[in-house]
N, C-alpha and C positions, 0 to 999 in steps of 0.2 A: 334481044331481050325476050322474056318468055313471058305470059301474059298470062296461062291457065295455070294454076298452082299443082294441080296433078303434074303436068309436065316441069315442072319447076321440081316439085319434088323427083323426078324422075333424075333430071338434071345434078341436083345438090345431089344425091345417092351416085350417080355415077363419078361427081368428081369424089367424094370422100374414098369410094372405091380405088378410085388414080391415086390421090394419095396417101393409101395406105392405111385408112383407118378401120377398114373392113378384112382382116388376117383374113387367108381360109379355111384356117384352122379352127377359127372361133366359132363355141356352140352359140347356140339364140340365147340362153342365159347368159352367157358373158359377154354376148352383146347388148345386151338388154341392159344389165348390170354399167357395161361403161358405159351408155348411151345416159342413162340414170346420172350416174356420177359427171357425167360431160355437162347437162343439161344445170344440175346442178351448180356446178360451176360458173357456168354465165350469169345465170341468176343471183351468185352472189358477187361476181363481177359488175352486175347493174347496181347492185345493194351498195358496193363498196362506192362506186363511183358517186353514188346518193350522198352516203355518210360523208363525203372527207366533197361534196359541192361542184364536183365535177362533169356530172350529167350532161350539160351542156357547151361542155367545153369537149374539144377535138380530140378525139381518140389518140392511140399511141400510135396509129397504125397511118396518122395524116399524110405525113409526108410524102411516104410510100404512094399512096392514094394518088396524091397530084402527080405524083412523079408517073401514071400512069393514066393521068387524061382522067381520073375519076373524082368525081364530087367528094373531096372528105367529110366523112360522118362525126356526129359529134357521139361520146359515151351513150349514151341513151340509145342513139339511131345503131349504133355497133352492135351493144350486148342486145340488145329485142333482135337484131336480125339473127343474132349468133343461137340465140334461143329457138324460133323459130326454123332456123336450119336443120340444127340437131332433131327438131320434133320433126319436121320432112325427111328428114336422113330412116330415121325409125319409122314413117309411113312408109316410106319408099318399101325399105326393106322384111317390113311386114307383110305386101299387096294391100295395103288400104287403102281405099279409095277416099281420100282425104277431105275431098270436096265435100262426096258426099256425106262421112264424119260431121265437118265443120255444121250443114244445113240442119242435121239431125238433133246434135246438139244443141245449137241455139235455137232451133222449134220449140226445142225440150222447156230448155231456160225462160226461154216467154213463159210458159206455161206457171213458171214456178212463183211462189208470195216472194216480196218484200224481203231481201236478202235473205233469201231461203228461208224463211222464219224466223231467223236470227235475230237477238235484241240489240246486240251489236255486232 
C-alpha cells in the first residue's frame, strides 16, 4: 500500500499506462481532452448515484471486490476514488508535483472570505 500520494500518483499513471488508456499516439490535447471527459463522467456517476439514493449502498463492482480479499466500497467511496485517480492519472502525466499543488492551494483558500464572496 503506498502512503505518499506523489507515489501513488506515480503508481495509478503507470497502471492506466498497462492498461491501455495512455495510446502513444495520443497528443497532450487529446489527453487532456479524454482525461476532461473521463473525470467528468465519474462525477456524474457520483451525481447519479445521489439522485436515484444509492450512495451508500455497494457499488457494482462488490462482488468482485470480495471475490479478491478486498473491502467492498459503497457508491460514494468508488466514484470520489474514481475521480481522484483520474486527477492523479493527469498529475502524473503532467510532472506535477501534486503534493506540492494540493499545500499551495489550500494556503491559498485559507486566505480567501466566506465562500469566496459569494452570497450563496
Amino acid at each position: 500500500m503506498i502512503t505518499d500520494i506523489n507515489e501513488f500518483a506515480q503508481a495509478v499513471h503507470e497502471n492506466a499506462i498497462e492498461k491501455g488508456f495512455h495510446p502513444t499516439d495520443e497528443s497532450e490535447d487529446q489527453f487532456i481532452a479524454n482525461q476532461c471527459n473521463n473525470m467528468h463522467a465519474e462525477i456524474t456517476e457520483l451525481w447519479d448515484a445521489f439522485r436515484s439514493g444509492m450512495l451508500r449502498h455497494h457499488c457494482d463492482k462488490a462482488v468482485k471486490m470480495r471475490e479478491l480479499g478486498l473491502n467492498p466500497l459503497d457508491c460514494a467511496q468508488e466514484e470520489l476514488a474514481d475521480i481522484i485517480i483520474r486527477a492523479l492519472d493527469v498529475s502524473e502525466r503532467f510532472g506535477i508535483n501534486i503534493v506540492e499543488a494540493l499545500n499551495i492551494k489550500h494556503e491559498y483558500n485559507k486566505t480567501r472570505p466566506y465562500k469566496h464572496g459569494k452570497k450563496n
